[in-house]
C-alpha positions as CSV (number, residue, x, y, z in Angstrom):
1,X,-9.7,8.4,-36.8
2,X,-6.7,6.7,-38.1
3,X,-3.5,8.0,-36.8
4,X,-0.6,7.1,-39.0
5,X,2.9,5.2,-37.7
6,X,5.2,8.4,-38.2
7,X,2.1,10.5,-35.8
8,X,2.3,8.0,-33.2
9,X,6.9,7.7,-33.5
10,X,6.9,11.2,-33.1
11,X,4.0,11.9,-30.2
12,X,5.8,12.7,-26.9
13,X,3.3,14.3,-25.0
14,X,-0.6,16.3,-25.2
15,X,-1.7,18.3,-21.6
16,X,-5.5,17.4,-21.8
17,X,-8.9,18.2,-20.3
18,X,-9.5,15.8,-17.8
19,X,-11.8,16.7,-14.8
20,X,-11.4,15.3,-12.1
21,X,-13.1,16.4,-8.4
22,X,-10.5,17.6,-6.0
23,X,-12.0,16.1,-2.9
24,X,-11.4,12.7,-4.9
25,X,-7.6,13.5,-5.2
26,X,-7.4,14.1,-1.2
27,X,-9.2,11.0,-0.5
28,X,-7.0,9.2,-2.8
29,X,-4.1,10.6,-1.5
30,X,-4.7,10.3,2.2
31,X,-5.4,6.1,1.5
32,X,-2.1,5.9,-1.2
33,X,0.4,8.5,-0.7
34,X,3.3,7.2,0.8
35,X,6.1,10.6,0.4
36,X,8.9,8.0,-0.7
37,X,10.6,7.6,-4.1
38,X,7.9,5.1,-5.4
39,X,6.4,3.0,-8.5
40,X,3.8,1.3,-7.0
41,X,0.8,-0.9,-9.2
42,X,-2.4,-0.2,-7.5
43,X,-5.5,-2.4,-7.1
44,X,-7.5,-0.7,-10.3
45,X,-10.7,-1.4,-8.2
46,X,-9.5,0.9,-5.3
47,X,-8.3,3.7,-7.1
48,X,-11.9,4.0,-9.2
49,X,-13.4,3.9,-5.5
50,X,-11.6,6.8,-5.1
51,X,-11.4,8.7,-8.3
52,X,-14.9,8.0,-10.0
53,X,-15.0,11.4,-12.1
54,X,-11.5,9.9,-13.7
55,X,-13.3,6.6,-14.5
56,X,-16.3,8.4,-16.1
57,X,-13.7,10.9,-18.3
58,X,-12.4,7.4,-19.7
59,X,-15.3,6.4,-20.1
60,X,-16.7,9.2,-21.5
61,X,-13.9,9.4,-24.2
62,X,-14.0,6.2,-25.6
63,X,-10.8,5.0,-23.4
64,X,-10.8,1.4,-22.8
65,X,-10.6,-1.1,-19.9
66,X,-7.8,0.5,-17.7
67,X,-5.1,-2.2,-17.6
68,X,-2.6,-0.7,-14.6
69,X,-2.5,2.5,-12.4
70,X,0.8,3.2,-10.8
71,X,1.8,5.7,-8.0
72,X,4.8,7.3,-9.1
73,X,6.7,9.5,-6.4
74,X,9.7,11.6,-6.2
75,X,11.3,13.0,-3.6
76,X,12.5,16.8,-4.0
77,X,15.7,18.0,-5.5
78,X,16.0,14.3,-7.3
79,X,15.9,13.5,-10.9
80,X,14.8,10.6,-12.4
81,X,16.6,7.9,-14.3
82,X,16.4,8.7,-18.2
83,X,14.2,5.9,-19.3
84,X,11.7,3.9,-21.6
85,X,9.3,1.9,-20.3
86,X,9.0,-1.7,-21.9
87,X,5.4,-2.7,-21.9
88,X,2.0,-3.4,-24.3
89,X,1.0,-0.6,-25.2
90,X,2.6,3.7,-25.8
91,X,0.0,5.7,-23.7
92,X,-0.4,6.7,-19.9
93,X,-2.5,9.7,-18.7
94,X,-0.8,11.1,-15.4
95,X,-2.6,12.8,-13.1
96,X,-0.3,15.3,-11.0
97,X,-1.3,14.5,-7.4
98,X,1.1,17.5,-5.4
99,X,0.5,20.6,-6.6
100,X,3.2,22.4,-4.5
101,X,5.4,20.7,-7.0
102,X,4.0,22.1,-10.2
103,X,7.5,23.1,-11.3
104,X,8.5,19.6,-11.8
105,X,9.2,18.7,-15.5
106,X,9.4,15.4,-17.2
107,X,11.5,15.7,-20.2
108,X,12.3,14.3,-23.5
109,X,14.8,13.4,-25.5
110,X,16.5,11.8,-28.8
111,X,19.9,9.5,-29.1
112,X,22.3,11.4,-31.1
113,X,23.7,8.0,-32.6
114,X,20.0,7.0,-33.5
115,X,20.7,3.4,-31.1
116,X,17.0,2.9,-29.8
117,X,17.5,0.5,-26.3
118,X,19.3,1.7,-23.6
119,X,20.2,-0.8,-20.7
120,X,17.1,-2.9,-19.7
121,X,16.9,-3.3,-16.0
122,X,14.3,-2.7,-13.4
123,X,11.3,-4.4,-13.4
124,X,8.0,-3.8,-11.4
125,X,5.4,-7.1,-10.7
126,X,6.5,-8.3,-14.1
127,X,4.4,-5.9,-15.4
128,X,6.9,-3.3,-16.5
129,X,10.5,-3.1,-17.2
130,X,12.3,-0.2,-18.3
131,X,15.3,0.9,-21.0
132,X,18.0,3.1,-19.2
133,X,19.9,5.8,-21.5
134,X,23.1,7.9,-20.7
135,X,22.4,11.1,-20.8
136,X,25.6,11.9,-22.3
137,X,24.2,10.5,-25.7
138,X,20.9,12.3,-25.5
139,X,19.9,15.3,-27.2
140,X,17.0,17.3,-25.4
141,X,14.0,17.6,-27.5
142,X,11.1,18.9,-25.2
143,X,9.0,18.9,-22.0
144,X,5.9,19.4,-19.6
145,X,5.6,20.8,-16.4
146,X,3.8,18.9,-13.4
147,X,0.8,21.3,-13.5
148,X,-2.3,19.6,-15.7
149,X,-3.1,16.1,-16.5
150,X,-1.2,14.7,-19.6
151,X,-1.4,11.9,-22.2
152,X,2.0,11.1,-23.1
153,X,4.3,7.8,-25.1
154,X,6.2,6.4,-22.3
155,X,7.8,4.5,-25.5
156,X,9.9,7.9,-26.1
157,X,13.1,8.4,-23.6
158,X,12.2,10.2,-20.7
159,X,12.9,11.6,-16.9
160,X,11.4,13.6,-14.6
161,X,13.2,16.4,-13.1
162,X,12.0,18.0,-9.2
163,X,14.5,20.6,-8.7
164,X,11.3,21.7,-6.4
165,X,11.5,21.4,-2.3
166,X,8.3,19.5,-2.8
167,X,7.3,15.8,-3.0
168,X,6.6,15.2,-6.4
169,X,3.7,12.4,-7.2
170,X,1.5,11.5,-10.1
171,X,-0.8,8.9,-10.8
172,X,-0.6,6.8,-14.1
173,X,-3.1,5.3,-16.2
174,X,-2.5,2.6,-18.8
175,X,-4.4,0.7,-21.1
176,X,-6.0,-2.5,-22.7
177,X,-5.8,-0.5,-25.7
178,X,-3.6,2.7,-26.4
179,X,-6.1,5.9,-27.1
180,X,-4.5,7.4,-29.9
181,X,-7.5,8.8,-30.9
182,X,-6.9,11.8,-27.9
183,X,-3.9,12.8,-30.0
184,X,-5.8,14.9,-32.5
185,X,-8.6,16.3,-29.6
């Protein structure tokens, strides 16, 4: 399935049917979750230990070799920086890991001058780095709440908002190769 270049500029996020076991998230989250503003990498090899029905979805869906799974946590009542993320690769699948903080959104936006970097700082293992925007030249353009898993470009400007009085956490998925293909599911 071909996806054209204007498809994949203009994807900012899909909610989509991954099953996963519940008893797999507690385990995971009673050996990783740490309740602290976080971006952790995780040993891959760990996390499948923990999360095998995940694994077999990728699998299962043609997704390739996962390249990097991160622990992303936010404290409540915090927003996060308005961002990009500079990487290979467009595509993480996050898996909301705290449902008490459902509410949470993650949300989207534009430049209104069309200037595509922000500021790059930040990076994490030399793995990722991140573009940081001003909100003040960002028009909103859509989000997701924190409630299902989600396939979304980390390429488009973004930040997650917990106006929640909930820890906020999520586990995401990148890849060897981006599966565009889950676009058009």
């Amino acid at each position: 399935m071909d996806i054209s270049e204007e498809e994949k500029n203009n994807f900012y996020f899909k909610h989509i049917d991954l099953k996963y076991h519940d008893h797999e998230i507690e385990a995971f989250n009673k050996k990783f979750l740490t309740y602290k503003d976080c971006f952790l990498l995780l040993p891959i090899e760990e996390v499948k230990e923990c999360l095998p029905s995940v694994f077999e979805w990728f699998e299962k869906n043609n997704i390739s070799e996962v390249r990097t799974v991160c622990l992303i946590g936010h404290k409540a009542s915090t927003n996060q920086a308005i961002h990009t993320d500079v990487m290979s690769g467009c595509l993480a699948i996050n898996i909301f890991l705290t449902p008490e903080s459902s509410e949470a959104v993650t949300r989207f936006y534009k430049t209104k001058d069309n200037i595509t970097s922000g500021i790059a700082i930040g990076k994490v293992d030399d793995k990722i780095s991140y573009n940081y925007f001003a909100k003040s030249n960002l028009d909103f353009v859509t989000c997701y709440k924190a409630e299902n898993p989600v396939l979304l470009n980390v390429k488009q400007i973004h930040g997650i908002v917990n106006y929640t009085s909930a820890y906020r956490a999520s586990l995401s998925f990148r890849f060897v190769e981006d599966p565009w293909h889950l676009i058009k599911d």
